[in-house]
C-alpha positions in Angstrom: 61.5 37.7 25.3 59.4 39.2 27.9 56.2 39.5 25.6 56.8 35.3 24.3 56.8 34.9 28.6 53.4 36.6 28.8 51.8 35.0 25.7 53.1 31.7 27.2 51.3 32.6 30.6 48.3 33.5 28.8 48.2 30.7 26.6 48.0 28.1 29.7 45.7 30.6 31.9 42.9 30.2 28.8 43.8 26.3 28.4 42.8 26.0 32.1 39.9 28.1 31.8 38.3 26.1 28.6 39.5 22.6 30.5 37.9 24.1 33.7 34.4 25.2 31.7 34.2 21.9 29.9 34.5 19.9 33.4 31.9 22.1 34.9 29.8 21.6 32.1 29.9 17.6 32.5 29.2 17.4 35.6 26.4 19.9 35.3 25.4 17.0 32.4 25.7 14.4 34.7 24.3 15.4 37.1 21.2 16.5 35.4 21.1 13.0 34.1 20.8 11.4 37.7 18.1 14.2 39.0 16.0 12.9 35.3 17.0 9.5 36.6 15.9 9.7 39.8 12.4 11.8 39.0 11.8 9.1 36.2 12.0 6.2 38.9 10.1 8.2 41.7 7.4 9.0 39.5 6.6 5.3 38.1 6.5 2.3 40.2 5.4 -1.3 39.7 3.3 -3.9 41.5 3.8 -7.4 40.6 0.4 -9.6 41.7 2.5 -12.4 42.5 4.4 -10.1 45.1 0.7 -9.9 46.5 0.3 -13.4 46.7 -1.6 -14.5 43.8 -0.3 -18.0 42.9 -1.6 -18.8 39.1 -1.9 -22.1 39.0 -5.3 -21.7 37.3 -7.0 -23.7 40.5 -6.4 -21.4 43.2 -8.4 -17.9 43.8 -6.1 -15.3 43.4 -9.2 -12.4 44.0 -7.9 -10.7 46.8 -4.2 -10.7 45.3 -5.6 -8.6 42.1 -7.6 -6.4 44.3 -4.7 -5.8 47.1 -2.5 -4.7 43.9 -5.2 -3.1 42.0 -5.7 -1.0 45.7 -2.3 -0.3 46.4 -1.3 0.8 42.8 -4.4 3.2 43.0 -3.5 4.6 46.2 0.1 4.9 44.9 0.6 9.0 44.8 3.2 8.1 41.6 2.5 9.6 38.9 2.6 6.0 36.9 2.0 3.1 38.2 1.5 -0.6 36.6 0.3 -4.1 37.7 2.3 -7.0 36.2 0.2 -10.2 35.6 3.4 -11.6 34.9 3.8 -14.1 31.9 3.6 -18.2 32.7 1.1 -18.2 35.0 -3.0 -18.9 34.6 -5.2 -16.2 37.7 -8.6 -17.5 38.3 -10.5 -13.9 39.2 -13.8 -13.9 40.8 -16.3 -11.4 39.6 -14.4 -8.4 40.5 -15.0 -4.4 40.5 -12.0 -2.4 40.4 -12.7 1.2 41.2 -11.7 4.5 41.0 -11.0 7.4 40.7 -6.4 6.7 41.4 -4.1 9.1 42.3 -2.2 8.6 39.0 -2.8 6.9 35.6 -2.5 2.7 35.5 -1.8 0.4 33.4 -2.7 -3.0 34.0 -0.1 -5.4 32.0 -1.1 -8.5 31.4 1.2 -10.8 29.9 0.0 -13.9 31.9 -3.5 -15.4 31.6 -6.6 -14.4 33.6 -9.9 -16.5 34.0 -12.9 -16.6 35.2 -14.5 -20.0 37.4 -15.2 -22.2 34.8 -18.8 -22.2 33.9 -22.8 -21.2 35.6 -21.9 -24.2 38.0 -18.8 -23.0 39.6 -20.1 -18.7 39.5 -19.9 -18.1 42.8 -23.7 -18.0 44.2 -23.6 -14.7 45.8 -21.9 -12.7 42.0 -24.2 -11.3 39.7 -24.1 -13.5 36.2 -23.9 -10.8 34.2 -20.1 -9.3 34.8 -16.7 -10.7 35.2 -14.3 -7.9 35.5 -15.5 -4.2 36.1 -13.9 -1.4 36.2 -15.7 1.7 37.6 -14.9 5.3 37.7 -11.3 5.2 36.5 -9.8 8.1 35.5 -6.5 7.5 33.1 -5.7 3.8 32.6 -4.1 1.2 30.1 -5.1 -2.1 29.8 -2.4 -3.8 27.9 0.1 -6.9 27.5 1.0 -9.5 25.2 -1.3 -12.3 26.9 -5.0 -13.4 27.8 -8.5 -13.2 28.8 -9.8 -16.5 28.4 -13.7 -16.4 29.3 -14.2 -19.5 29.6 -17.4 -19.7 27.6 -18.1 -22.7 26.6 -20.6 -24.0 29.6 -22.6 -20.6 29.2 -23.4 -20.9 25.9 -24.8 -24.8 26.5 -27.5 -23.1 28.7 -30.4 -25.0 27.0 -32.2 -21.2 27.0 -29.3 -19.9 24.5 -31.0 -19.2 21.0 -27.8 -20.4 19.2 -26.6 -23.7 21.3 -23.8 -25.6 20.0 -24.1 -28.9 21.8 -28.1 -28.8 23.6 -30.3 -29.5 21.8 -33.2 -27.6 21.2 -36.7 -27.7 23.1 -40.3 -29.1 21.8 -40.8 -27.8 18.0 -37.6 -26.1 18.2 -38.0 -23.4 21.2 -35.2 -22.4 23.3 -36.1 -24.3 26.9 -36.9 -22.3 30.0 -34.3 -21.8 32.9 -31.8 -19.0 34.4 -30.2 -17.3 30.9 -27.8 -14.4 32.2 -24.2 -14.7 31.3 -21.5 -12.2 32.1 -19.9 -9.7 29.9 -15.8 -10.2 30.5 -14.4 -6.8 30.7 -16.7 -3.7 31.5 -15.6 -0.1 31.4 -18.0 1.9 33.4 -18.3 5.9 33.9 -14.5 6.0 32.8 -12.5 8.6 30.9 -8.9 8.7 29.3 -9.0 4.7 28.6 -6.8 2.6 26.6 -6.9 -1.5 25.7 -4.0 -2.5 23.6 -2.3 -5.0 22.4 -4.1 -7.7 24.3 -6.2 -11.0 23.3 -9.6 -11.6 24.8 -11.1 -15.0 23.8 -14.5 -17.2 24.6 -16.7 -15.0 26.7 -19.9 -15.9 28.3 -21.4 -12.8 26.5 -19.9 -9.4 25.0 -16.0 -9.6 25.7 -15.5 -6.0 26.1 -18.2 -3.1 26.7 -18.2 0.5 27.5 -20.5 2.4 29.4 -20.7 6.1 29.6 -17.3 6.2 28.7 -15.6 9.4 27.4 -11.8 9.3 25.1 -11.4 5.4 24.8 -8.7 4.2 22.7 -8.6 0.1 21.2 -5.5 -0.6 19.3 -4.1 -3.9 17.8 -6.1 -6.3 20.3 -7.6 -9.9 18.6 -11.3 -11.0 19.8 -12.1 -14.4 19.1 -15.3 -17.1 20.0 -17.0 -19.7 17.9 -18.8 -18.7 15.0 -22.4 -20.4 17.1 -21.2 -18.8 20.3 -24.5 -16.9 21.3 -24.1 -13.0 22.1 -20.6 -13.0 22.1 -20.2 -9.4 20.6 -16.8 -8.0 20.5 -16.9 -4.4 21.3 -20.0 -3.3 22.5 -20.2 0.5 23.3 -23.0 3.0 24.3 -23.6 6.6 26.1 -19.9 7.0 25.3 -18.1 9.7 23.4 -15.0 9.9 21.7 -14.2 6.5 20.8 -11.4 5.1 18.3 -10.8 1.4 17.1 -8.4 0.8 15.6 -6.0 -2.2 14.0 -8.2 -5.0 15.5 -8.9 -8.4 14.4 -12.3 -9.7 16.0 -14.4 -13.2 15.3 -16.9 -14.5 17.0 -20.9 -14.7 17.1 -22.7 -12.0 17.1 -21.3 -8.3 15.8 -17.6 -7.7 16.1 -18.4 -4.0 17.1 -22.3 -2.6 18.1 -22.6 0.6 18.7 -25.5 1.2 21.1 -27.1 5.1 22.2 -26.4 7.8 23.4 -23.0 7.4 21.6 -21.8 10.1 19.8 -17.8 10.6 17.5 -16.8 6.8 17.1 -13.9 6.3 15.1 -13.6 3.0 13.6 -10.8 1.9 11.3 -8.8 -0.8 10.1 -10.9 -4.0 10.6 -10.8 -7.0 10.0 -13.7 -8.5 11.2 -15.3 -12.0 10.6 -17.1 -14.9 11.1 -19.5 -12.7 12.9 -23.1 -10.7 12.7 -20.9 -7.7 11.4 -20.6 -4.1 12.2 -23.7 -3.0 13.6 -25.5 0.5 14.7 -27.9 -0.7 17.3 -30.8 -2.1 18.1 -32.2 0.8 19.2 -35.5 1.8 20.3 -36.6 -1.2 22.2 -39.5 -1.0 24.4 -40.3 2.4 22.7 -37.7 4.0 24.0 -35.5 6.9 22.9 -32.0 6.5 20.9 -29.0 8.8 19.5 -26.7 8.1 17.6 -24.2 10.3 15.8 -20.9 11.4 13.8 -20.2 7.7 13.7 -17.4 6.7 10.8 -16.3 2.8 9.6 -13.4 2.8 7.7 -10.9 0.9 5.9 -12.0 -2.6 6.6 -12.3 -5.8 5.9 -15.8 -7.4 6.5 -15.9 -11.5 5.7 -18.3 -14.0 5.9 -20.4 -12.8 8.4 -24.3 -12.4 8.4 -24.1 -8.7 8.0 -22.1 -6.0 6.8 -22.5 -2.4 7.6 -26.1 -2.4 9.7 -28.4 0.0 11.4 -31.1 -1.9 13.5 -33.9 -0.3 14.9 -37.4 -1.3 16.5 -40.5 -0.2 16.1 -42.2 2.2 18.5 -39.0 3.9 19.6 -38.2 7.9 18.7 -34.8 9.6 18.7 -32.2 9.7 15.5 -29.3 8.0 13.9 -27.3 10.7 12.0 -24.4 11.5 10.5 -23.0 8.2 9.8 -20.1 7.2 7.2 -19.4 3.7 6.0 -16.3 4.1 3.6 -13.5 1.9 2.0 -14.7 -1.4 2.7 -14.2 -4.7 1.4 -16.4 -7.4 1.4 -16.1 -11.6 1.2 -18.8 -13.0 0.8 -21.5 -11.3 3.3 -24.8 -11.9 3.4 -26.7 -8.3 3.7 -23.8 -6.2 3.3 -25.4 -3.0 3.6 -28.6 -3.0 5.5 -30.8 -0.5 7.0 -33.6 -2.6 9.0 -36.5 -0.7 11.3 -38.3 -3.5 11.7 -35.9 -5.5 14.0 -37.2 -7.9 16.3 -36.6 -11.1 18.0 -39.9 -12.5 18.9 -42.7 -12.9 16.7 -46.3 -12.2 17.7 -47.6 -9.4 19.7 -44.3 -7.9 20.3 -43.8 -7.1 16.4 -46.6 -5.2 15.2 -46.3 -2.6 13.3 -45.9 1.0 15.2 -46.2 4.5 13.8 -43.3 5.6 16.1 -39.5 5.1 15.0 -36.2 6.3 15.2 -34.8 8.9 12.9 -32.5 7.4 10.2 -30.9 10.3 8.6 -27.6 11.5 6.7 -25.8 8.0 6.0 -23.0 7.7 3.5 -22.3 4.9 1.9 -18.7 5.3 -0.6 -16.5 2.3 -1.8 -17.7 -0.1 -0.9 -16.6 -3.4 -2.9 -16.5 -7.2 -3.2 -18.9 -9.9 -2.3 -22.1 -11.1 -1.0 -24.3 -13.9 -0.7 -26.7 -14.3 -2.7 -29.1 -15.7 -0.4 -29.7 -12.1 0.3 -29.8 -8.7 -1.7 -26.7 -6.8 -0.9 -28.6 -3.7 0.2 -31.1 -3.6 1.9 -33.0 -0.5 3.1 -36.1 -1.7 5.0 -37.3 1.6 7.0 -40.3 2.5 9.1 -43.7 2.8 7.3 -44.4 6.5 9.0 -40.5 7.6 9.1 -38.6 7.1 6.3 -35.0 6.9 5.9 -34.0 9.9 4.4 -30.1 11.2 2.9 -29.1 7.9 1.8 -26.1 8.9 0.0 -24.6 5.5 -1.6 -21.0 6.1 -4.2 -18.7 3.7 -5.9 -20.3 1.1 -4.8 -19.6 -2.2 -6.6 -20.9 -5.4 -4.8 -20.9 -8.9 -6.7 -22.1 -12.4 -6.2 -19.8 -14.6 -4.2 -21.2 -17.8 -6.8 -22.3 -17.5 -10.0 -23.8 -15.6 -12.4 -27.3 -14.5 -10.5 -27.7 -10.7 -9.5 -30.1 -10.3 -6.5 -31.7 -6.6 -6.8 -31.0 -4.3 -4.0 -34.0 -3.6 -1.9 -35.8 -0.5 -0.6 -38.7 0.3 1.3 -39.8 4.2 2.3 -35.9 4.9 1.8 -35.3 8.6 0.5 -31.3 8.9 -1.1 -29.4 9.6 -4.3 -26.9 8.2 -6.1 -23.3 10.0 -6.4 -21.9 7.3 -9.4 -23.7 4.0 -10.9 -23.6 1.6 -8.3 -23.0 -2.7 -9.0 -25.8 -3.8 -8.9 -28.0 -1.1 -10.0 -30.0 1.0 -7.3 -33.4 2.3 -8.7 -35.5 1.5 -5.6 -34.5 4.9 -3.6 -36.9 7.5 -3.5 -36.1 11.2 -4.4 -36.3 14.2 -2.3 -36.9 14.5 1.0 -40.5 13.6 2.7 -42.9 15.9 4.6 -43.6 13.6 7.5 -40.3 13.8 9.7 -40.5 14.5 12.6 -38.2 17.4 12.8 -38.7 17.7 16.4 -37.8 14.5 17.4 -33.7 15.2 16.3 -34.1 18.9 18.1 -34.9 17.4 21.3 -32.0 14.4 20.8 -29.7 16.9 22.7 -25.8 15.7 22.7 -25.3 13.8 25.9 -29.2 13.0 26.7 
């Protein structure tokens, strides 16, 4: 009787004990939820621009609202911080430079609409012509949102000095006419690093609607450029002296290339395109004014190129020095593109004085072409390898390539000139104007001294 009175005792000692450890485990749990909680909310704050006093009515300047966020969130020692450019309303933005270095990483959300004035009339007098929004020196940022950069366009490219006008017409014998010809690129990233732009539609810029300037780790994910097929200069991503840059999942049409790749830029990822009406996916220029360019570890993949005046293109001019290497154009599909794989080192805009032939060029080297399918204008061979009369092209590497006329029956021969490759499977149409080996007269010292970041 005595031992069932101890084992009873026991029992309800060790039933307190469990119900006394499971307690002080949930509220150990919950309260470890609250400090998360509470370190979550410290470390990430938010600055609505209407809370600034930006009004968006798309008539007033809101300016100084964006820049007394923009200055406050990068002052902010959070470890997050984001501007809301909250949905519904339309922010006229002056030409603007947001700078850096911040404290912590920003996004700027933009689910609203942001504009510039509307047209070379109402650019303030005192702004450069050339930029809209700049952002200099940033350190860690996002620029993101389900909303819009309108650029406003339309009045720029009616300058009667615009090569491609849409509505003025042209001067005597069909020359551009003199006058004031700078328009500003929208969004400009310059001397950044760690940047993102996603998920956001930028439409009808002046110029380029989104550049980067010696740039390092830039990430562009699932945003949609768009401008009139005429719109002059309108590229869509422009980069140069930049490193480490991915594209990916974007949609851009306009007038000029949907992505140009400029020097000094070296491992560009590009993948998932669709890009078109446009100039195409272009390498270049480079070179201008004799001038040195490099270029390398650049890849264009998995993409959709239609009717556009150019597929996959290097451009290069005369007279400059430097390389493009390394290069890989791969699983892309054409519709109906004029050119849609074109080497030209004779690029120029002017005729005349300006275009004579020079013994100087840039290095074209180590380019892979590999499936690369569908169809092409026939106003134009499908490749075209047009390099420099004293430095050939040299590597050409060109596989599964199948490339057919968009009408009819007619095959236009690929063309070469001075262009040194080989041929990993029969190509369609056949390819017998490359040249084999490799040519005495590089200039081997011209890619040793095209150091990495020069």
């Amino acid at each position: 009787m005595l031992r069932m009175k101890y084992c009873h005792i026991s029992a309800l000692v060790l039933c307190m004990f469990l119900l006394s450890l499971i307690l002080s485990i949930q509220a150990r749990h919950h309260s470890h939820k609250r400090q998360r909680h509470s370190h979550s909310h410290k470390s990430s704050r938010t600055f609505d621009v209407t809370k600034f006093g930006a009004i968006g009515d798309g008539i007033t300047d809101d300016t100084e609202s964006f820049k007394m966020a923009w200055d406050t969130a990068c002052e902010s020692e959070s470890e997050f911080n984001v501007i809301i450019v909250p949905k519904g309303f339309s922010f006229l933005i002056r030409p603007t430079i947001f700078t850096g270095p911040c404290h912590g990483y920003l996004v700027l959300k933009v689910d609203g609409t942001i504009m510039p004035p509307d047209g070379p009339d109402s650019w303030p007098k005192n702004n450069t012509k050339r930029l809209w929004l700049v952002f200099y020196r940033i350190n860690g940022m996002s620029l993101e949102g389900g909303g819009l950069i309108d650029g406003r366009g339309d009045k720029w490219w009616e300058l009667p000095c615009k090569p491609h006008r849409i509505k003025i017409p042209q001067g005597p014998n069909g020359t551009t006419a003199p006058g004031p010809c700078d328009s500003p690129m929208a969004i400009n990233f310059f001397m950044g690093s760690n940047l993102t732009v996603q998920e956001l539609r930028v439409r009808d810029s002046p110029q380029i609607h989104l550049r980067f300037d010696a740039c390092r780790s830039v990430h562009i994910e699932s945003i949609h450029i768009k401008a009139p097929r005429l719109s002059p200069n309108t590229d869509g991503i422009h980069i140069e002296n930049s490193t480490d840059v991915k594209i990916y999942n974007t949609v851009i049409s306009n007038g000029d290339d949907c992505v140009s790749i400029g020097t000094g830029c070296y491992d560009v990822d590009i993948k998932n395109i669709t890009c078109g009406p446009g100039h195409g996916i272009s390498i270049g220029s480079l070179g201008k004014y004799n001038s040195r360019a490099c270029v390398s570890n650049i890849k264009v993949r998995d993409s959709v190129i239609q009717m556009t005046d150019n597929g996959v293109r290097i451009k290069t001019w005369q007279g400059g020095s430097g390389y493009v290497s390394g290069i890989t154009f791969s699983n892309i599909h054409m519709y109906n593109v004029r050119n849609p794989m074109i080497i030209d080192q004779f690029y120029c805009l002017k005729e005349g004085e300006v275009c004579r032939n020079k013994t100087s060029a840039v290095v074209v080297s180590d380019i892979l072409y590999r499936n690369i399918k569908g169809t092409y204008d026939i106003r134009s061979p499908p490749m075209r390898f047009a390099c420099s009369d004293s430095v050939p092209c040299t590597n050409l590497t060109l596989s599964d390539i199948e490339l057919l006329p968009d009408q009819g029956d007619m095959v236009v021969d690929p063309f070469c000139w001075n262009a040194y490759g080989d041929l990993r499977t029969q190509t369609i149409p056949p390819v017998f104007c490359l040249l084999d080996g490799f040519p005495q007269s590089i200039l081997h010292n011209d890619i040793a001294h095209c150091t990495r970041y020069s």
